[in-house]
VEXDREN-2710 file (C-alpha; in Angstrom, 1 decimal):
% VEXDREN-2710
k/r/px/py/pz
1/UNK/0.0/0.0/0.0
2/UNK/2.8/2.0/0.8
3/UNK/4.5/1.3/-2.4
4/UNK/1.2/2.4/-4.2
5/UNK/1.3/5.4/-2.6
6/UNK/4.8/6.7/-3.2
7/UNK/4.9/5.6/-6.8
8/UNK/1.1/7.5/-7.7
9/UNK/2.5/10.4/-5.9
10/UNK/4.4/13.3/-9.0
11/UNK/6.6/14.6/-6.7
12/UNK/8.0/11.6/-5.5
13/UNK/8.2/9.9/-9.0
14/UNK/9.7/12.6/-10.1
15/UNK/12.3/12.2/-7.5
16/UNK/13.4/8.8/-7.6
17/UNK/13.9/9.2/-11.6
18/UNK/15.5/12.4/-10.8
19/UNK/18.1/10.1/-8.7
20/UNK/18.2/7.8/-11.6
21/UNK/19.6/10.5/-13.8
22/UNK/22.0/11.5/-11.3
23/UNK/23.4/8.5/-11.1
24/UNK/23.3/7.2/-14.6
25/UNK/24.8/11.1/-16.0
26/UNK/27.5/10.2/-17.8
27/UNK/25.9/6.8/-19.2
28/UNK/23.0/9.0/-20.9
29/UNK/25.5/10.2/-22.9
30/UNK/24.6/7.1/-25.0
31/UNK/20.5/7.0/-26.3
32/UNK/20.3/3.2/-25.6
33/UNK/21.4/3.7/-22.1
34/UNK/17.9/6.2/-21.6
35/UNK/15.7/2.5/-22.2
36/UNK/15.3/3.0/-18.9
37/UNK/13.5/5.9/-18.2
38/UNK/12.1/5.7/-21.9
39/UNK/9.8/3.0/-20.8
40/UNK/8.8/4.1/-17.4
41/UNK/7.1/6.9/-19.3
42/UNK/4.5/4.6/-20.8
43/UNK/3.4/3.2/-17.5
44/UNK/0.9/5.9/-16.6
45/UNK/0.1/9.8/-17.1
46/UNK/2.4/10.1/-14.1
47/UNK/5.1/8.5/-14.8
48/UNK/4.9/9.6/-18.6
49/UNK/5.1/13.2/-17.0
50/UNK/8.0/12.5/-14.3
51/UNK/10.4/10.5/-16.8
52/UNK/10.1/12.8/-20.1
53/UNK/11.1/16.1/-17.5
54/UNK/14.0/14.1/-16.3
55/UNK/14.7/12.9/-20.4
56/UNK/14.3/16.0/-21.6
57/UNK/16.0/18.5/-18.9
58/UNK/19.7/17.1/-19.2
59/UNK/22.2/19.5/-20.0
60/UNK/23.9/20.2/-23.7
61/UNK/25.9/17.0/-25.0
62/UNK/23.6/14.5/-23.4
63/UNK/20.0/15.6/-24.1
64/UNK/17.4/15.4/-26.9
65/UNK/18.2/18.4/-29.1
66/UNK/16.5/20.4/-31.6
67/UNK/16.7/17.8/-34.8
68/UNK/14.8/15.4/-32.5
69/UNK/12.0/17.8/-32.8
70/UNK/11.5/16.4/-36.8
71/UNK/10.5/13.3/-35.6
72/UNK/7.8/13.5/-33.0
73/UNK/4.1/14.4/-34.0
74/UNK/3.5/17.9/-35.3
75/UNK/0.4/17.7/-32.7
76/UNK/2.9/16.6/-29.6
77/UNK/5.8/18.4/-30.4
78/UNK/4.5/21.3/-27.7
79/UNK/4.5/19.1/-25.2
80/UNK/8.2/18.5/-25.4
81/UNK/9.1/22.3/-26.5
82/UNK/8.0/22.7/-23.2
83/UNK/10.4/20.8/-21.0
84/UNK/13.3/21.8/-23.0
85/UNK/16.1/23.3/-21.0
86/UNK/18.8/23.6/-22.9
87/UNK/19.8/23.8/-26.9
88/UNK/23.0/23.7/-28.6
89/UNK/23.7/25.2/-31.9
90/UNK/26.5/24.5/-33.9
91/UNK/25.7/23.8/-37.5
92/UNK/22.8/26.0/-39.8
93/UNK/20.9/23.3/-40.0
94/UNK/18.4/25.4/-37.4
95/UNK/16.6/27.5/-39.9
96/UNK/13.2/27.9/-37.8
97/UNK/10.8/25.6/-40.0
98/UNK/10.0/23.3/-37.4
99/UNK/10.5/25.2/-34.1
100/UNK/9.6/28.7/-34.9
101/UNK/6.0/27.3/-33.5
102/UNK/7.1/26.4/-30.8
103/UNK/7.1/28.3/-27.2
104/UNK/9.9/27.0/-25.4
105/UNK/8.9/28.3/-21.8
106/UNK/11.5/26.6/-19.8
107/UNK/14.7/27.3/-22.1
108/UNK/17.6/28.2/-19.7
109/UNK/21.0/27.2/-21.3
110/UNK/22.2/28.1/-24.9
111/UNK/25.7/27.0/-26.1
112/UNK/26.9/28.2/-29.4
113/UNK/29.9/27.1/-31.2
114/UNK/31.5/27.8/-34.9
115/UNK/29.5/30.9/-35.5
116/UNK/31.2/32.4/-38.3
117/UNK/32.9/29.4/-39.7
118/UNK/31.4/28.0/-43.0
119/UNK/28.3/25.8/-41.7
120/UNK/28.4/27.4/-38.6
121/UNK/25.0/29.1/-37.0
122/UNK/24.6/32.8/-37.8
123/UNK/23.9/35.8/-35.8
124/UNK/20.3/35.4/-36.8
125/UNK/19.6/32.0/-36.0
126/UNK/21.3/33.0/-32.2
127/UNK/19.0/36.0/-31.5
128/UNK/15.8/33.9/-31.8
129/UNK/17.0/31.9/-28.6
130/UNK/18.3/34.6/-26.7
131/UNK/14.9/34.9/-24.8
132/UNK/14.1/36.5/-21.5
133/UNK/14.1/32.9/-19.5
134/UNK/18.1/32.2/-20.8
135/UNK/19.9/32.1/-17.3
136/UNK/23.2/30.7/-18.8
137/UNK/25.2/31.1/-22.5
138/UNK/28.2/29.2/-23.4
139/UNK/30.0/30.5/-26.5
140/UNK/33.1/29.1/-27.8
141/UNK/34.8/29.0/-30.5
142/UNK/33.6/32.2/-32.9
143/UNK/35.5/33.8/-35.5
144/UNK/33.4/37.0/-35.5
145/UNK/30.5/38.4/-34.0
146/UNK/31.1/39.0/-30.4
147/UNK/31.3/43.0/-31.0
148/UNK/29.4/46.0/-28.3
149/UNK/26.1/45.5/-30.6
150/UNK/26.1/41.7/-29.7
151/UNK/26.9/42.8/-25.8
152/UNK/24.0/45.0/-25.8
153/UNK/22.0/42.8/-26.9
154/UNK/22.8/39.7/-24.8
155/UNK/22.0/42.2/-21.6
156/UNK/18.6/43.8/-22.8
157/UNK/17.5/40.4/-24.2
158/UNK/18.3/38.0/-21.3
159/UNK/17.5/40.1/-18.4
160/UNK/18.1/36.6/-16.2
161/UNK/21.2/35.8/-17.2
162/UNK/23.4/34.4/-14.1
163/UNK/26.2/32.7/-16.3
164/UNK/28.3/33.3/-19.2
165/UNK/31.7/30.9/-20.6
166/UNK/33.6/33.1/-23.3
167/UNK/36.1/30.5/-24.8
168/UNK/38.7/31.5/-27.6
169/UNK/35.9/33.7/-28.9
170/UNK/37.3/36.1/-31.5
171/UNK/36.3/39.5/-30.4
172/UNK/36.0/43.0/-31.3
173/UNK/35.7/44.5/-28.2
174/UNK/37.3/46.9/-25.6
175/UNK/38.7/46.2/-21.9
176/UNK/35.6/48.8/-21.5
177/UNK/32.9/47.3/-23.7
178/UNK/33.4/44.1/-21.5
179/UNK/33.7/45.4/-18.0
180/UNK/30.7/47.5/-18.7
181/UNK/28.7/44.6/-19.8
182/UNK/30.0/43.0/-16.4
183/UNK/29.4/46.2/-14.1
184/UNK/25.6/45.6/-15.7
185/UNK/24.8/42.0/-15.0
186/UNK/24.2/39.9/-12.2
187/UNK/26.1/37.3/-13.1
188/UNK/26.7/34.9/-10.6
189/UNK/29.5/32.2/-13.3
190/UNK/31.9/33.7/-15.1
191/UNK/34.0/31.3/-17.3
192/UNK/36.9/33.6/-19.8
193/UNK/38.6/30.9/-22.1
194/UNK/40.9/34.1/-23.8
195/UNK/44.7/31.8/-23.7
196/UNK/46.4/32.3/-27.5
197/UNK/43.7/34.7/-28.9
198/UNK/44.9/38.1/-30.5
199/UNK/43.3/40.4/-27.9
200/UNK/43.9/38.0/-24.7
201/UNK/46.2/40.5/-22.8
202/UNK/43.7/43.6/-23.7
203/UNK/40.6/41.8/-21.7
204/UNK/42.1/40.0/-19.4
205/UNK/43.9/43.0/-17.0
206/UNK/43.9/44.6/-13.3
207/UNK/41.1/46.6/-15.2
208/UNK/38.8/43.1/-15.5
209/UNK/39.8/41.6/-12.3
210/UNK/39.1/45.0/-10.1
211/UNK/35.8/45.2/-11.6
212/UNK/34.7/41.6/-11.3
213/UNK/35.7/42.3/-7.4
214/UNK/32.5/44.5/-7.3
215/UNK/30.2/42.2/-8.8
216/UNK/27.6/41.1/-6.3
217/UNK/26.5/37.5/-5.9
218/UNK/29.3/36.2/-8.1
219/UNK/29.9/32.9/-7.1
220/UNK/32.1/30.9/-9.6
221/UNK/35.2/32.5/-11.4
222/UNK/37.4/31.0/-14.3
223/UNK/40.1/33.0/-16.1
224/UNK/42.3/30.5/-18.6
225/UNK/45.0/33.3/-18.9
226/UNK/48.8/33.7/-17.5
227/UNK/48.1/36.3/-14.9
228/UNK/51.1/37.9/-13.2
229/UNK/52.3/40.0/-9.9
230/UNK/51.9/42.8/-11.8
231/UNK/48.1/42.3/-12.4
232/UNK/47.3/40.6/-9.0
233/UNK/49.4/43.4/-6.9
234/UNK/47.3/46.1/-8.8
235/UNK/43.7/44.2/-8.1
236/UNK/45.1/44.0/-4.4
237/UNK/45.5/47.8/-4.0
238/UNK/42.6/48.5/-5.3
239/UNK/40.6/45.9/-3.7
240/UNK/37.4/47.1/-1.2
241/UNK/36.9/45.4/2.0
242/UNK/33.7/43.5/0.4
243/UNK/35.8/42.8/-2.8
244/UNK/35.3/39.2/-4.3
245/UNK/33.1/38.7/-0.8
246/UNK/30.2/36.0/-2.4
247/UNK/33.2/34.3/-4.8
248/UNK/33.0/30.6/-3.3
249/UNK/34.8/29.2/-6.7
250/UNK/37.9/30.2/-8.3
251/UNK/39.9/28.9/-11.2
252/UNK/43.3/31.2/-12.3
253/UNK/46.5/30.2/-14.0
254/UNK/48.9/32.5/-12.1
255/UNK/53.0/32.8/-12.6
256/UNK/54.6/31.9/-9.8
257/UNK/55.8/35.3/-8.0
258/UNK/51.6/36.1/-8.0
259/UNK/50.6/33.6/-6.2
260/UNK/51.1/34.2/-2.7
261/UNK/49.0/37.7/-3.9
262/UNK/46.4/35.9/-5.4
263/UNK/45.4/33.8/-2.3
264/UNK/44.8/36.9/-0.4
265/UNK/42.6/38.4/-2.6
266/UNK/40.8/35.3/-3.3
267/UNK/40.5/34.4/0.8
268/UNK/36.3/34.3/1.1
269/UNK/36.7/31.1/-1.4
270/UNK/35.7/27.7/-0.6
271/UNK/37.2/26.2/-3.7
272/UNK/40.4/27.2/-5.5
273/UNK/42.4/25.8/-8.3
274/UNK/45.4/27.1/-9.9
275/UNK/48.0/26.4/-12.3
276/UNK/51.0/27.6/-11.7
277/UNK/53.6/28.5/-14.2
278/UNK/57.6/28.7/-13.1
279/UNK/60.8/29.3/-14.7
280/UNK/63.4/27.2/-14.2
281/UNK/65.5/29.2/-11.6
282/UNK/62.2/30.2/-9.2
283/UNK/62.5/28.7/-6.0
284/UNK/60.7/31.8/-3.9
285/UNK/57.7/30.5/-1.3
286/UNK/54.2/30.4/-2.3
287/UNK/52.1/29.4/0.2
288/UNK/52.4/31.6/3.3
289/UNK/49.3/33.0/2.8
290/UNK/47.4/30.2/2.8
291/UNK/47.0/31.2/6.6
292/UNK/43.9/33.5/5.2
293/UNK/42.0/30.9/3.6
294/UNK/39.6/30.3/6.7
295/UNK/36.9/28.8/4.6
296/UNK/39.0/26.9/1.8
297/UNK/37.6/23.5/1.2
298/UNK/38.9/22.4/-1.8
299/UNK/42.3/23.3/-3.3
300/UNK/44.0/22.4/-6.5
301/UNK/47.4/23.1/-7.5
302/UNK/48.8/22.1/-10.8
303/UNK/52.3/23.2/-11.7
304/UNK/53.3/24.3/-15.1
305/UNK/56.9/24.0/-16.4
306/UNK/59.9/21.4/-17.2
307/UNK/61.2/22.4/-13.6
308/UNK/59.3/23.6/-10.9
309/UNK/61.6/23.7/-7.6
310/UNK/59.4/23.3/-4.4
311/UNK/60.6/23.2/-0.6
312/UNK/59.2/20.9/2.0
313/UNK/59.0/23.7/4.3
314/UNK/56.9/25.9/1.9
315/UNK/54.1/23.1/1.6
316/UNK/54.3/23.1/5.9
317/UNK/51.5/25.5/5.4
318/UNK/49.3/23.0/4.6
319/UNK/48.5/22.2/7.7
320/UNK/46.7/25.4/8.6
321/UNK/43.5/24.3/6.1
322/UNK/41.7/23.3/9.0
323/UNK/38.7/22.9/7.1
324/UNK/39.9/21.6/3.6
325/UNK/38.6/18.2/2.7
326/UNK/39.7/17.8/-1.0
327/UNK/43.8/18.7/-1.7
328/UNK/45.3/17.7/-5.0
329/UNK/49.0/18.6/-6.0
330/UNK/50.5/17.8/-9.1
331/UNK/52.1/18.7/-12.6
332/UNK/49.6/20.1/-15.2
333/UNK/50.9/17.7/-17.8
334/UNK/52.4/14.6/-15.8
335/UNK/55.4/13.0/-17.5
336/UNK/56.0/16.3/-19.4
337/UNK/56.4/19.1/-16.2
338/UNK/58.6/18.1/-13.7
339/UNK/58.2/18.7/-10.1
340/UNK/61.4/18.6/-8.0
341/UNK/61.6/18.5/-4.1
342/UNK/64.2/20.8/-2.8
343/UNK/65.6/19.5/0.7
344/UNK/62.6/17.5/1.5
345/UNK/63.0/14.4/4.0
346/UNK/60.3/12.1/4.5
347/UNK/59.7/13.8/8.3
348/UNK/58.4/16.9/6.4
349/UNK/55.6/14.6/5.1
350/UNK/54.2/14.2/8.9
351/UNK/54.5/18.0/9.9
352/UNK/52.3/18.3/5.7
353/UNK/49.4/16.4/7.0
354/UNK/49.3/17.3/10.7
355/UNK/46.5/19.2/10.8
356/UNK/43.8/18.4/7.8
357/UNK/41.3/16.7/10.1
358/UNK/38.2/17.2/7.6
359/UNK/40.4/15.8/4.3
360/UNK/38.1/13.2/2.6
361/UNK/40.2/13.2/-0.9
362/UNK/43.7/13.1/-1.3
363/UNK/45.8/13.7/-4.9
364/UNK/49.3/14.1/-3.5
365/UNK/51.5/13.7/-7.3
366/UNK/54.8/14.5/-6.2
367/UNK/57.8/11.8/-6.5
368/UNK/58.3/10.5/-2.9
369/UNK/57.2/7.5/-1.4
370/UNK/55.4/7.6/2.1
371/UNK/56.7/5.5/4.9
372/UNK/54.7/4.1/7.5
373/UNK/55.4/6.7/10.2
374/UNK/53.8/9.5/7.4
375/UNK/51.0/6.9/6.9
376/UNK/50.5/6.7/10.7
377/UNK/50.6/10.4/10.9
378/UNK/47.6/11.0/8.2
379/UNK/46.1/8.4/9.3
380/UNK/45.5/10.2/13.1
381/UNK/45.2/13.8/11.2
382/UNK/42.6/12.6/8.6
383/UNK/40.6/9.9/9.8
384/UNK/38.1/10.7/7.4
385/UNK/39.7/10.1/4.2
386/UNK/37.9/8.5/1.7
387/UNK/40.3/8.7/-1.5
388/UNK/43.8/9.1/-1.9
389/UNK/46.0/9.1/-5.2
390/UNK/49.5/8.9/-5.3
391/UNK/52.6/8.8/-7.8
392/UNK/54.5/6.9/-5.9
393/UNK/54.0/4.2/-3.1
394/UNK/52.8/3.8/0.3
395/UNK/55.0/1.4/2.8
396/UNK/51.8/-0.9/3.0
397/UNK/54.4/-4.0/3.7
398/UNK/54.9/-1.8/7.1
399/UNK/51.0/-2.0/7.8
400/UNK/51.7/-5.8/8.7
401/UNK/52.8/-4.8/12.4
402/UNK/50.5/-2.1/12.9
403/UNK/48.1/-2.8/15.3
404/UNK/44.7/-1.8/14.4
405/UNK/42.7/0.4/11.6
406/UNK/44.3/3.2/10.4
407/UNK/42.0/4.4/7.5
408/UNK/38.5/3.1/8.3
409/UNK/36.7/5.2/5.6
410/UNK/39.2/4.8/3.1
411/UNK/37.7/3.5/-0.4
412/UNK/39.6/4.2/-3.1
413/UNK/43.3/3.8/-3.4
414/UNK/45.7/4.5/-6.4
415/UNK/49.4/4.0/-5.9
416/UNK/52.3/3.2/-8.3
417/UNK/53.1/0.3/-6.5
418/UNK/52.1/-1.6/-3.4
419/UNK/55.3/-1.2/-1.4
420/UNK/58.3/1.4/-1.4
421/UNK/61.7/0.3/-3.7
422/UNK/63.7/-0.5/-0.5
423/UNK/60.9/-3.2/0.5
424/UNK/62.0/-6.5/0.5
425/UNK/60.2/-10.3/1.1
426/UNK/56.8/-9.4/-0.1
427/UNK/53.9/-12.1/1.0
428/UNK/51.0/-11.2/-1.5
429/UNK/48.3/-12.6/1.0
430/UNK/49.7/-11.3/4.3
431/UNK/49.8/-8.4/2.4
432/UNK/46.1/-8.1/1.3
433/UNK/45.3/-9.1/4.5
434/UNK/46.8/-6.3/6.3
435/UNK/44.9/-4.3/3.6
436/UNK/41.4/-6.0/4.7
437/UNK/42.8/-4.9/8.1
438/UNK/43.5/-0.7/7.6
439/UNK/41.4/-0.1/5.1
440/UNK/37.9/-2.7/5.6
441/UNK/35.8/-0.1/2.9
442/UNK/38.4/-0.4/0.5
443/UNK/36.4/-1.1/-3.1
444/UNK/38.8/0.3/-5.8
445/UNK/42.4/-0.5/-5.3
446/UNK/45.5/0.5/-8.6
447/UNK/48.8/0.3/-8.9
448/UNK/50.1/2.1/-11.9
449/UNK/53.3/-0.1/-12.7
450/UNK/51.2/-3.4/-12.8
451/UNK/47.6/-3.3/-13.2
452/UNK/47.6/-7.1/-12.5
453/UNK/49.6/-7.3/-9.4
454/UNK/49.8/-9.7/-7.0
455/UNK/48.9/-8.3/-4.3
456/UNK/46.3/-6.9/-6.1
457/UNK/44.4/-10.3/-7.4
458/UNK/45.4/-11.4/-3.6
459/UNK/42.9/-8.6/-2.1
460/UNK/40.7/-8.8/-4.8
461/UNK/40.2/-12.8/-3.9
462/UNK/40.3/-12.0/0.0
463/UNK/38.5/-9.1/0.3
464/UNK/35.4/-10.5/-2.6
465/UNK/35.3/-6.8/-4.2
466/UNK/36.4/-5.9/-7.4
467/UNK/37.3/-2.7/-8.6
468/UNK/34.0/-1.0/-9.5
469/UNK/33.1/0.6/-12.9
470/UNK/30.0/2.8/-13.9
471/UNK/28.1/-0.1/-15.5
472/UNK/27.9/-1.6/-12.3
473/UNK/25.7/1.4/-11.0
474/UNK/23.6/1.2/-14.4
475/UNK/22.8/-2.3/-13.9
476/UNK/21.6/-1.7/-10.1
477/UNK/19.6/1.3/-10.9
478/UNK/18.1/-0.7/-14.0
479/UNK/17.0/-3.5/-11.9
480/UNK/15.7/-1.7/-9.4
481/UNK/13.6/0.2/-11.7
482/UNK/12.2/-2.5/-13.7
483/UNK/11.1/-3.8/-10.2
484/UNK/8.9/-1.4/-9.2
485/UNK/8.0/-1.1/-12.7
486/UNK/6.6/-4.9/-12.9
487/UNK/4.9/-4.2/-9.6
488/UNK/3.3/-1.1/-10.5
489/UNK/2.6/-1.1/-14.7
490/UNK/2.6/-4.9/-15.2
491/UNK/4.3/-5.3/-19.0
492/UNK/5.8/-2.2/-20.6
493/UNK/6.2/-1.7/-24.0
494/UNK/9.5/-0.7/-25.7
495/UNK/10.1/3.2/-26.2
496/UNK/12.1/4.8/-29.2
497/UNK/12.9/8.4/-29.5
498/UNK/12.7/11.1/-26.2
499/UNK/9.0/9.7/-25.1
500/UNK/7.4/8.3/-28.5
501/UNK/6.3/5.1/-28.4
502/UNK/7.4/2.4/-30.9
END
């Protein structure tokens, strides 16, 4: 009765196939893997309603688009119009015959690529979608276009608009024309893809940065430009006491001497990443002011160059993240830029992870091995961890005469190798049994040199798990669907398309 109940009830139905898509995201990608949801909608009005929201509400890249449109029902295609969040145009193959009709009420993401290339959407086609419900654009890729008159009419068109991704659009704008447009939105995501276009260094200045700093409720920033002291020392002196204060998310690529800069200016965010560019003779601190990040929760740091000289000390301040549960280090390009550890002894590790008592996800790609006093160390730090990736190894031989469970939520562990390279008299099983031991929620379990190790296959065969892939998800999720489906709708029939039947 119960189960009658939830499953007649919208909001509810909508919610459980509202957690399907969640979890199935990247399998949707793929039409056959929407079956699914496809033939819950022919169970009832209900259902038909719940599933065909979910279908047709995915973002750009995995949802029906505008050419699936020629293939449903004159009479029905309304009904879908309707539900449509998001279109991508990228070809002129959009000339307004079919959808022109159409009133597409709940249309909040356009993405637009190729406009001026050969094939490539026009202006014309664009400005019919740019209605008053758009809260998001994504444009990349443009060879001409994106001038003041287009500017103007992006803000008097799309009064809602909360986020905009510019990336390696050909422009023929000022530093003015685009922090005016700024000054007059109330954006809340900006995404500036400018790297190795002609006019990268004219928009992307102390100028740009200073007046983003006054934009209320921005929330996400992401600049893919080299910005350097010179730019980050000028934002700084010009920077207001509420400057940058709603930023939670921020993505730069900074030169080395700007960074220590560029954390104080950015210390309201949650979430930062950087890449880090150095020349080969740069060995000055970077990371002193990480003191100021009282909120930081996430932090990235990829480093850009064929040498880039860091000091054990230098990383100490690490430790002062008391609230930072995801910390990834590592080269932009591995095998290509080269990270090298200036008088660093494996003690520094322990004083590193002394104090990250909230870390749940660990990247730490930097060439040296932890031994089992660092692991012990972490291990009483950040007894929450629940990933950890490494480029080298873990002493996990040294785990056999440690009493107890050092990583209790640990579940996914990457290492180059199961043991450091002065290890010696390795025992597969006693080895995967000490891993059962430290780490009982351990699921996914790689070592980079040998993807077949034995001590791998020996945990594997002890522990009964193997390593899990997405499929895994899609066939849980399926079942469990087709479950409730047989108890609810009796037999369904097969579905093609975004909702017709066969």
């Amino acid at each position: 009765m119960a189960a009658a109940q939830v499953l007649s009830t919208p909001e509810l139905v909508s919610s459980i196939f509202q957690c399907l898509e969640e979890q199935e995201k990247q399998l949707l990608v793929s039409r056959e893997n929407r079956r699914t949801l496809l033939n819950a909608a022919l169970v009832n009005k209900t259902w038909f309603e719940a599933a065909t929201n979910v279908l047709w509400t995915y973002e750009q890249f995995s949802g029906p688009g505008l050419e699936d449109f020629e293939a449903i029902e004159p009479a029905r295609r309304q009904i879908y119009a309707s539900k449509l969040q998001s279109v991508q145009l990228q070809d002129d193959s959009d000339d307004g015959e079919i959808t022109r009709s159409l009133l597409f009420s709940r249309l909040k993401n356009v993405s637009v690529s190729q406009l001026g290339y050969g094939g490539g959407p026009t202006m014309a086609i664009l400005k019919r979608w740019l209605v008053p419900s758009i809260e998001s654009v994504n444009f990349w890729n443009w060879s001409t276009g994106f001038d003041k008159s287009f500017l103007k009419t992006l803000g008097s068109q799309c009064p809602h608009l909360r986020s905009i991704a510019l990336e390696r659009v050909n422009s023929g704008i000022s530093s003015q024309d685009l922090n005016n447009f700024f000054r007059n939105s109330s954006l809340e995501s900006i995404r500036l893809y400018m790297e190795g276009m002609p006019n990268e260094k004219v928009l992307v200045n102390d100028e740009l940065l200073s007046t983003l700093s006054e934009l209320k409720g921005l929330k996400s920033l992401n600049v893919i430009s080299r910005v350097g002291l010179e730019v980050v020392e000028s934002v700084l002196s010009r920077l207001s006491p509420t400057g940058f204060q709603d930023l939670r998310k921020v993505h730069l690529m900074l030169e080395r001497p700007a960074v220590e800069t560029a954390f104080k200016i950015f210390k309201n965010a949650s979430k930062v990443s950087f890449n880090i560019a150095s020349w080969d003779d740069e060995k000055m601190s970077m990371f002193t002011t990480l003191k100021h990040m009282k909120n930081l929760k996430e932090l990235s740091i990829a480093f850009e160059a064929t040498r880039t000289y860091l000091h054990g000390k230098d990383l100490f301040w690490l430790s002062a993240l008391k609230q930072l549960k995801k910390l990834n280090i590592s080269p932009r390009q591995p095998g290509h830029d080269k990270i090298i550890l200036d008088s660093f002894a494996d003690v520094d590790l322990q004083v590193i992870f002394s104090g990250l008592p909230q870390l749940q996800h660990l990247g730490f790609l930097l060439d040296v091995d932890f031994p089992i006093e660092a692991l012990k160390r972490l291990s009483r730090s950040s007894p929450q961890l629940e990933e950890a990736n490494f480029s080298k190894s873990w002493d996990l031989k040294g785990l056999e005469d440690v009493p107890g469970c050092l990583f209790p939520e640990l579940q996914i562990l990457s290492l180059y190798k199961p043991y450091i390279s002065t290890t010696t008299n390795i025992k597969p099983g006693k080895l995967a049994r000490s891993l059962c031991q430290h780490m009982p929620k351990l699921r996914d379990l790689n070592f980079e040199k040998d993807r077949e190790d034995r001590v791998l296959c020996a945990w594997e065969k002890l522990s009964g798990r193997k390593s899990l892939i997405a499929a895994t998800k899609k066939r849980e999720s399926q079942i469990l669907l087709r479950e409730l489906m047989l108890q609810h709708g009796g037999n369904i029939k097969m579905m093609s398309g975004f909702g017709q039947p066969m």
